[in-house]
TORKE-340953 format. One record per residue (C-alpha): residue in one letter; x, z, y. Coordinates in steps of 0.1 Angstrom, whole numbers, plus 2048, in hexadecimal, padded with zeros to 3 digits. Layout:
N
NODE   balo    xx    zz    yy
NODE      A     X     Z     Y
...
//
This chain:
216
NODE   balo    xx    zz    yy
NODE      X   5B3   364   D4C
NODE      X   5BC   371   D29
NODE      X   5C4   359   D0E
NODE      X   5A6   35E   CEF
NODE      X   59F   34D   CCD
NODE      X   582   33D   CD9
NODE      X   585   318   CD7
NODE      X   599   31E   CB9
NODE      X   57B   32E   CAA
NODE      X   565   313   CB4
NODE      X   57C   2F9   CA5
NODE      X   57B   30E   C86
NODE      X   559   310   C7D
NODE      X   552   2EC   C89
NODE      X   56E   2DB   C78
NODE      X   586   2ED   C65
NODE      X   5A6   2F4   C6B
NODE      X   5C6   2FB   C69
NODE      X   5C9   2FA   C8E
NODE      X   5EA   2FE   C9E
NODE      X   5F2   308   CC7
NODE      X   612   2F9   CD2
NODE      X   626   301   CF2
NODE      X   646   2FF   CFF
NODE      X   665   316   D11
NODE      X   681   30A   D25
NODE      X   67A   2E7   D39
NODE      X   684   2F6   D59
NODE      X   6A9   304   D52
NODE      X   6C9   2F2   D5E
NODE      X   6D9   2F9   D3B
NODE      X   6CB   2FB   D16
NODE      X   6B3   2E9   D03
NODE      X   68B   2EE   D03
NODE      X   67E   2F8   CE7
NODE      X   654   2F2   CDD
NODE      X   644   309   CC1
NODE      X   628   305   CAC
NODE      X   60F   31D   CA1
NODE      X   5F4   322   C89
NODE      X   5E8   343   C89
NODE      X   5D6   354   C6D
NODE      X   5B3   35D   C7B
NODE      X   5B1   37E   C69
NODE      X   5D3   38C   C76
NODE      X   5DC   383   C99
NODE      X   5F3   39B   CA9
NODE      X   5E6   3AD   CC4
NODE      X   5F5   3A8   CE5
NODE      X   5F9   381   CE5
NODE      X   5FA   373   D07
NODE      X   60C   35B   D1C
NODE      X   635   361   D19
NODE      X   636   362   D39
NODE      X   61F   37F   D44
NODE      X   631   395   D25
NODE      X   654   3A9   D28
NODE      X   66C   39C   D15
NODE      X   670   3BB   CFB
NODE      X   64A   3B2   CF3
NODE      X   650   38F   CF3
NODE      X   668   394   CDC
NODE      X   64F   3AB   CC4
NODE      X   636   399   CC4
NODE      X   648   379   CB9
NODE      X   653   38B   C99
NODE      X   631   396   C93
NODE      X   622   36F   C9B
NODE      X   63E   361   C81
NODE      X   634   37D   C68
NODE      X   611   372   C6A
NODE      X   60C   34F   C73
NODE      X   619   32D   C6A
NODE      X   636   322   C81
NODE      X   648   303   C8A
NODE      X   660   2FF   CA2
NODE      X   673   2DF   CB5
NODE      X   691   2DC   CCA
NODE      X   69A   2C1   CE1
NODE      X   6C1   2C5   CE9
NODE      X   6D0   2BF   D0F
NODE      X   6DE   29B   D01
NODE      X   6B6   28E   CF6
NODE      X   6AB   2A0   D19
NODE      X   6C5   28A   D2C
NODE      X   6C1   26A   D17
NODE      X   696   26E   D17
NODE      X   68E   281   D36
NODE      X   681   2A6   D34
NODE      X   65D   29E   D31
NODE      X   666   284   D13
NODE      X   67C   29E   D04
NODE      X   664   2BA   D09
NODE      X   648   2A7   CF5
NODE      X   65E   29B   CD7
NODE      X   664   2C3   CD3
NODE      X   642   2C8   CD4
NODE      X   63D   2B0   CB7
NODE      X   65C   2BB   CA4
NODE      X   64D   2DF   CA4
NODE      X   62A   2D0   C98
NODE      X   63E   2C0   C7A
NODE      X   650   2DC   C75
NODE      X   630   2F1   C6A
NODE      X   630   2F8   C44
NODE      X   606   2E9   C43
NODE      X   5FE   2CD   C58
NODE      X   5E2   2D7   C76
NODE      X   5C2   2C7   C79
NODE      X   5C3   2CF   C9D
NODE      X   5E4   2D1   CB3
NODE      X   5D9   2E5   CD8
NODE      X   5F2   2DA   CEA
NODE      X   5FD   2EB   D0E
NODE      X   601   2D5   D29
NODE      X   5EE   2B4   D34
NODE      X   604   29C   D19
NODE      X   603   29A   CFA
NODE      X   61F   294   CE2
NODE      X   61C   27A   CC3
NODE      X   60E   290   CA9
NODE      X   601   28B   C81
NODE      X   5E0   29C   C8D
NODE      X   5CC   298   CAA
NODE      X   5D2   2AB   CC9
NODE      X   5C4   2BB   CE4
NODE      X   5D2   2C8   D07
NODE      X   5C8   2E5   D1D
NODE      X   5DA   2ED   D3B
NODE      X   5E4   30E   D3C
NODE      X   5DD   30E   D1A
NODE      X   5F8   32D   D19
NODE      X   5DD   33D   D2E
NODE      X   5BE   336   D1A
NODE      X   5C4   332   CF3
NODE      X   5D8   34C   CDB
NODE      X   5E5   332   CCC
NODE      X   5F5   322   CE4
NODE      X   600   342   CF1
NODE      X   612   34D   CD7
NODE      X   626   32A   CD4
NODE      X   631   33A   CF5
NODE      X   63E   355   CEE
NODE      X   64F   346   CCA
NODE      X   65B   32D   CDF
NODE      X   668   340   CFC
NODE      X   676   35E   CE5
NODE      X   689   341   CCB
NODE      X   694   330   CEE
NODE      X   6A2   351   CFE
NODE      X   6B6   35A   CDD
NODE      X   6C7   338   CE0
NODE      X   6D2   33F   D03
NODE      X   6DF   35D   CF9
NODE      X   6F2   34F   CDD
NODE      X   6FF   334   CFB
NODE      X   70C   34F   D10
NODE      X   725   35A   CF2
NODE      X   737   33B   CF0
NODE      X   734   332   D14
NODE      X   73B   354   D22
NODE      X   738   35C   D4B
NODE      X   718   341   D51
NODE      X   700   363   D4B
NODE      X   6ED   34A   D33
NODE      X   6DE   36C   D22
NODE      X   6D1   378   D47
NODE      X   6C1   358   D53
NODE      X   6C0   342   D32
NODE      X   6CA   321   D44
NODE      X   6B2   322   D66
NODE      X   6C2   31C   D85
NODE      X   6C7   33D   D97
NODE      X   6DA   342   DB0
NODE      X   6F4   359   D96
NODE      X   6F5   338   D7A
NODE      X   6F8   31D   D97
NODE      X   719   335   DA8
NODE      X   725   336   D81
NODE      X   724   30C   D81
NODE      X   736   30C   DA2
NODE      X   756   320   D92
NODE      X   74F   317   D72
NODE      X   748   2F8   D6F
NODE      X   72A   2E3   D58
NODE      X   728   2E7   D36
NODE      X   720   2CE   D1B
NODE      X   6FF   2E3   D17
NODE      X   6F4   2D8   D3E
NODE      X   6D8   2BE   D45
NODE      X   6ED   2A7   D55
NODE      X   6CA   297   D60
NODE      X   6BE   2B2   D74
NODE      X   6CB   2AF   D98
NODE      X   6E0   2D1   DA2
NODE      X   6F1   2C5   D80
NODE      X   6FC   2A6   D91
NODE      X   703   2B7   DB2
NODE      X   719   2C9   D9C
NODE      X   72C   2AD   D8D
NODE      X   72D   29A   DAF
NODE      X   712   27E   D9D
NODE      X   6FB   286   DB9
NODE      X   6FF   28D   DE4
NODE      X   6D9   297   DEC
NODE      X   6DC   2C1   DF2
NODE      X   6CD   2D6   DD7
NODE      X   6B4   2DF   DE6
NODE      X   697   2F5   DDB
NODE      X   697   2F8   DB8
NODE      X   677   314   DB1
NODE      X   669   2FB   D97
NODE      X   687   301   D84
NODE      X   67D   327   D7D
NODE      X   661   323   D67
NODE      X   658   321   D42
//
């Protein structure tokens, strides 16, 4: 499936826009914050080569997010490891989402929002699963998302060297998880996600399989 304009262009030409796509990077990692991004792009100069962050290498990722800011309307939200531990992921995950909508220099008529939930917004909202998947817009929230995200990580692994923060950007591979054994937790760990608390000794269930961990 390759993500079009499509229902965009419908929503235009029924009802106006501005319409924004909104998506999210980072809900899976042990470490770091998620971060949501909203888009609006500018019908008439959509980069070419738009498509879910996660079926694009990273140097493209990282073009095509310069060329999506340089063209398009962009908001972005940040919910820090203290709100993801105080609200839950999913809680934390949808106040970034409306943070980034806020964040947008116009105000959407229409927010397409990834996912099955829908954050509390000053416009109405739609969701689409796989929304990354089907709609540029949302796809390019993607890869501003995932690109800002990454940058952050990277940023991580200079004050907190040894954790490989800039290889894995907070997910729980095997490398980060040996690095929390002889390193220890930082304060930027979700304490409320379980090989965290295996970690600190807050929890005596094993690790177990932790694949879901290793996504967007």
């Amino acid at each position: 499936m390759k993500a079009t304009f499509e229902l965009e262009s419908v929503e235009l030409q029924l009802h106006g826009g501005p319409i924004a796509g909104v998506d999210e990077a980072g809900r899976g990692p042990l470490a770091g914050p998620v971060v949501a991004a909203a888009v609006i792009l500018d019908p008439e100069r959509i980069p070419e080569g738009i498509a879910d962050s996660k079926e694009i290498e990273p140097e493209e990722r990282e073009r095509l997010a310069r060329a999506i800011r340089a063209t398009s309307k962009v908001g972005i939200g940040i919910a820090d490891v203290a709100r993801i531990d105080n609200d839950n992921i999913l809680n934390a995950t949808l106040w970034a989402m409306g943070e980034a909508v806020k964040q947008l220099p116009v105000r959407p008529r229409l927010a397409l929002i990834d996912g099955n939930k829908a954050p509390i917004l000053p416009c109405k909202a739609r969701t689409i699963v796989k929304g990354d998947a089907k709609c540029l817009s949302i796809a390019a929230a993607s890869i501003v998302a995932k690109v800002f995200r990454d940058e952050l990580m990277t940023d991580l692994a200079r004050s907190f060297p040894g954790y490989g923060f800039e290889r894995h950007k907070g997910y729980g591979t095997a490398e980060h998880q040996q690095a929390i054994g002889r390193l220890g937790v930082t304060i930027h760990h979700r304490r409320s996600f379980k090989p965290i608390q295996l970690a600190l000794g807050l929890a005596t269930e094993k690790a177990g399989d932790i694949d879901e961990m290793s996504g967007a």
